[in-house]
C-alpha positions in Angstrom: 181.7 80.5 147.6 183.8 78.8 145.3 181.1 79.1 142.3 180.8 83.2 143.0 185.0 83.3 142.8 184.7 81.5 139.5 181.6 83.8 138.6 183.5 86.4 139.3 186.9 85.6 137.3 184.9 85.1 134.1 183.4 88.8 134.7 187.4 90.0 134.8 188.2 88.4 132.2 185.7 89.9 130.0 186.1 93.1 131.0 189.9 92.7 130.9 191.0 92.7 134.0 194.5 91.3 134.1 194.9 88.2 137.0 198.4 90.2 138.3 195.8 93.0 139.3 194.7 90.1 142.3 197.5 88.3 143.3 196.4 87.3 146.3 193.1 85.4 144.1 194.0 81.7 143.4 193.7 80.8 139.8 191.1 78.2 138.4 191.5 75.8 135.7 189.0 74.8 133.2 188.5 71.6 135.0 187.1 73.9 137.9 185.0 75.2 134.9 183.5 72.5 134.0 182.7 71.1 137.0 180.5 74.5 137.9 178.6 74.1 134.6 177.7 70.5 134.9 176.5 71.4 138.0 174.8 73.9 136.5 173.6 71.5 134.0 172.6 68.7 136.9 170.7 71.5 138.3 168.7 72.1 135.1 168.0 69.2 135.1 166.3 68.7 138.1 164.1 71.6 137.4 163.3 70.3 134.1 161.9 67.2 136.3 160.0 69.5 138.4 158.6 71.6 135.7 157.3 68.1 134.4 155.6 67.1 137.0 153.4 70.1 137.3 152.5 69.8 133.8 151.3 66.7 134.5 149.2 67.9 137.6 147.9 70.5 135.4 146.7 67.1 132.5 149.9 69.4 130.1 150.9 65.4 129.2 152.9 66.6 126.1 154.8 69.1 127.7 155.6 67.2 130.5 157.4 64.4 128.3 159.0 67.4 126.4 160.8 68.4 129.7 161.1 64.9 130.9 163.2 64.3 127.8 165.2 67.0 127.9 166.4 66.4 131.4 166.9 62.6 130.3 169.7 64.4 127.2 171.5 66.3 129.9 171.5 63.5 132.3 173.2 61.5 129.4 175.4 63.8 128.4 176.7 64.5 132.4 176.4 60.4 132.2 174.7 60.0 135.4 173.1 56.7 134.5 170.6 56.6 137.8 168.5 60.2 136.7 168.3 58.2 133.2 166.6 55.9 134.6 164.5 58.3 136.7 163.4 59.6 133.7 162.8 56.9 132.2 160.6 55.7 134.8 158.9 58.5 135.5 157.6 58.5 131.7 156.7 55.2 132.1 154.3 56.0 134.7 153.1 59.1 132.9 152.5 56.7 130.0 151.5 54.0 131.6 148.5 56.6 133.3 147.2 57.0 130.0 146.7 53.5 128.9 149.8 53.6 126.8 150.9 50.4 127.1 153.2 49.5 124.7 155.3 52.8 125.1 155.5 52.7 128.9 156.3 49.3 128.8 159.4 50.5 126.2 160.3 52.9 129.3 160.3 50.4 131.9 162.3 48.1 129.7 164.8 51.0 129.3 165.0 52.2 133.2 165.5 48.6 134.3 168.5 48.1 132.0 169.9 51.1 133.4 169.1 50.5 136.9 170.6 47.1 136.2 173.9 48.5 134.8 174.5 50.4 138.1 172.9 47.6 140.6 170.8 49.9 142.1 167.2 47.9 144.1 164.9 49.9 141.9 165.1 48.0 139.6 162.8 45.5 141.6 160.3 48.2 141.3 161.0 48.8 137.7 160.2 45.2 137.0 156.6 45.0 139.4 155.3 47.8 136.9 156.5 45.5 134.0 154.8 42.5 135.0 151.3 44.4 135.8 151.9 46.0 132.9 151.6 42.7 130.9 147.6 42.3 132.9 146.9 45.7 131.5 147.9 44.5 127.9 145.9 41.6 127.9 142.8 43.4 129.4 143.0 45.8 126.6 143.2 43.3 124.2 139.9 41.4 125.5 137.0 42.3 123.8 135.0 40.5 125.5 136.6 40.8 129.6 134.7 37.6 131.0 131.5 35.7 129.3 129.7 33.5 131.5 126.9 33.2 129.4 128.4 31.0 127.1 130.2 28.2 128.7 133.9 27.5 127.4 133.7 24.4 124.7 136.0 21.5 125.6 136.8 18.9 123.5 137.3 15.4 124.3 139.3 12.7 122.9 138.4 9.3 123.1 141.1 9.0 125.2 140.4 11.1 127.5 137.9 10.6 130.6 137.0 13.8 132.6 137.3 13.4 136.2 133.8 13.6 138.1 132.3 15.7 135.6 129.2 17.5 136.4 126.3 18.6 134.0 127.0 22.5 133.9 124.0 23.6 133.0 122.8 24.8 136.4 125.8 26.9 136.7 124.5 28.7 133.2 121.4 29.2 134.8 123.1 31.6 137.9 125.8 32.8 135.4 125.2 36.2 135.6 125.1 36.0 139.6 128.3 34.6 139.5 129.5 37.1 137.1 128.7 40.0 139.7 130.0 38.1 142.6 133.5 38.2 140.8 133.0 41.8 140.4 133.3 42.7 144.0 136.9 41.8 143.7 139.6 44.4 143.5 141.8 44.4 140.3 140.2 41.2 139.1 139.4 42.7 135.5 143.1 42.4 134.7 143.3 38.9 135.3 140.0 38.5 133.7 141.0 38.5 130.0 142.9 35.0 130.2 139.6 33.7 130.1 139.1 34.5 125.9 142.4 33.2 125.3 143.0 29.8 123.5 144.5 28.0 126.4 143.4 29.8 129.6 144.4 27.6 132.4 148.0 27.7 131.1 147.5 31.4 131.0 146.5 31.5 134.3 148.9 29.3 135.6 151.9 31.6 133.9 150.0 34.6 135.8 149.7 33.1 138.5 153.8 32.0 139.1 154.3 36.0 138.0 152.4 36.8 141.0 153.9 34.8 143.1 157.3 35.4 141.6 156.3 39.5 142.7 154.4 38.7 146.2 151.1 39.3 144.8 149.2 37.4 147.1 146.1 39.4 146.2 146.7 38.3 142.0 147.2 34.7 143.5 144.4 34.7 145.5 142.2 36.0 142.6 143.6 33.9 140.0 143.4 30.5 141.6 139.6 31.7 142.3 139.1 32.4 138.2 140.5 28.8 137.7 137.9 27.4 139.8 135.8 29.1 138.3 137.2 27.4 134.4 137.0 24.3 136.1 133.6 24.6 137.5 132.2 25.6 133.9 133.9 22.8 132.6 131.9 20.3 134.8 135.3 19.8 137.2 133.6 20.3 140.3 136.5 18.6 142.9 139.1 20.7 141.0 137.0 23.6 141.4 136.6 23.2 145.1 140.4 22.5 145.1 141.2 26.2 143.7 138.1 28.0 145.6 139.1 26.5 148.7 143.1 27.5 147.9 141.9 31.0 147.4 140.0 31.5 150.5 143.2 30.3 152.0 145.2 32.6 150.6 142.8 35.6 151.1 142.4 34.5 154.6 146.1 35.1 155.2 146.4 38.5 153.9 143.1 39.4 155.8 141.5 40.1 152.8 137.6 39.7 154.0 135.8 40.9 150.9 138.0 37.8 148.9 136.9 35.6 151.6 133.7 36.4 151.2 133.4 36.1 147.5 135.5 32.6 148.0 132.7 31.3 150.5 129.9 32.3 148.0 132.2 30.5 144.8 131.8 27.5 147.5 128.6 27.2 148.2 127.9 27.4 144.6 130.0 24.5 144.1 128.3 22.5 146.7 125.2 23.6 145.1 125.8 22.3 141.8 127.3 19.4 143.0 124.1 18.1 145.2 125.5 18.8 148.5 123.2 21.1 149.6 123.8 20.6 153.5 127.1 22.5 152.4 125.7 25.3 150.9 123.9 27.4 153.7 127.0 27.3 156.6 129.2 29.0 153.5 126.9 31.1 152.0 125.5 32.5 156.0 129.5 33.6 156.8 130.2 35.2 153.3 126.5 37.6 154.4 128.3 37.5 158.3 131.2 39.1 156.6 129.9 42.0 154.2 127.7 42.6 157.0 130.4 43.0 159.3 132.0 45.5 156.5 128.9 47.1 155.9 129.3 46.3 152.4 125.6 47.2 151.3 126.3 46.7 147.8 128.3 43.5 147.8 125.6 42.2 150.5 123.0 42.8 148.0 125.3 41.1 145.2 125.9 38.0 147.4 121.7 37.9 148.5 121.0 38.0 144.4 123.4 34.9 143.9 121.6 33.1 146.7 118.2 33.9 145.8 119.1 32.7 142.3 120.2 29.5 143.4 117.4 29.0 146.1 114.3 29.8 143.7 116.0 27.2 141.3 
């Protein structure tokens, strides 16, 4: 009601009607003014977000941006720090959907310092996306994801005296098995690319406190499996049972059965390597038990490969 009277008082003042001729109206001040056209502009705004979003839907990526931007300048100039940030994040994702990493990190960056400045808890959110943001990077990055073909070279010092090393050549024999056994885990790819870095285990490690830092007990569960897996190419075969053993742990808590699975296979394998062969059937029969149980055709099949690999050794 209030926004018609104003409405209405601008239409008599430009057709010059005289205030006196309504003297019963109240009068408005330009502070009453302005507040109806920032809500105006607020309003705008909004729409401006909404406009975006169905240019997205429709795959319109630059045009969404364009109107994502401009609701992010009126926001600014109203000075309502928490739709910045919106924006913001909202890019980010849009960004982020398109394998631009760099920039939607930027965006994230950007929406948590503004979160921040206002305390609000999306910020937590804001800084989640970072963080996975920083798998994605190194993925990209990885030309070559995860070799198991060539087994990671390790030198020694004189000094220095492996713990219960193990000759790995078996292990390059069933590579490939083992390659496609890691592949039945979801989102490992991301965590996949430490491996062609100079210092991998102290990558992993670092990714793995970030996950734990975020409650990614999935990531965990996943990563202490890959660093098994460095250990067991590197001929570490207690440490590698150490971290398989960890992450079966770990996936067991979160119910994750297809991890549990592919940690009883990484087991056996160990076992295998290792000579313990009266270990390797009871871990490789309730991996099968379990895809079976899933009706996981495909993984079954990926897990049988494996053990026919290591049986016709």
């Amino acid at each position: 009601m209030k926004e018609m009277i104003l409405i209405t008082g601008i239409f008599d003042s430009l057709s010059g009607k005289s205030s006196s001729d309504e003297s019963n109206e109240p009068e408005y001040t330009i502070e009453d003014y302005q507040e109806l056209l920032n809500d105006y502009k607020n309003a705008e705004a909004d729409i401006l977000i909404n406009i975006a979003i169905i240019h997205f839907e429709d795959e319109n990526i630059p045009k969404s941006i364009q109107n994502l931007e401009l609701a992010g300048k009126i926001y600014e100039e109203l000075g309502i720090i928490e739709k910045q940030a919106l924006v913001q994040d909202i890019i980010g994702d849009i960004n982020s959907h398109n394998k631009k990493i760099d920039t939607a990190r930027e965006n994230y960056n950007e929406a948590f310092k503004l979160y921040l400045s206002i305390k609000s808890e999306q910020k937590n959110n804001v800084r989640q996306k970072i963080q996975k943001l920083e798998f994605l990077k190194n993925a990209e990055e990885a030309s070559n994801i995860y070799s198991y073909n060539k087994p990671i070279e390790r030198s020694v010092s004189k000094t220095e005296t492996p713990d219960h090393s193990t000759d790995t050549s078996d292990y390059i024999k069933i590579s490939k098995n083992v390659e496609r056994v890691f592949g039945m885990l979801k989102g490992v790819d991301a965590y996949r690319s430490y491996i062609t870095s100079e210092d991998p285990m102290t990558e992993l490690k670092n990714a793995y406190e970030m996950s734990s830092g975020i409650g990614d007990n999935n990531g965990m569960a996943s990563l202490l499996l890959i660093m098994g897996d460095i250990s067991l190419k590197e001929g570490k075969t207690e440490d590698a049972l150490k971290y398989f053993n960890n992450g079966l742990e770990n996936f067991q808590q979160i119910d994750d059965m297809i991890g549990e699975s592919v940690s009883r296979l990484l087991i056996g394998t160990t076992y295998y390597i290792t000579g313990y062969m009266e270990k390797v059937p009871q871990n490789f029969r309730k991996s099968i038990e379990i895809l079976r149980s899933l009706n996981d055709i495909n993984g079954e099949n990926i897990a049988m490969n494996l053990i026919n690999a290591i049986y016709e050794e």
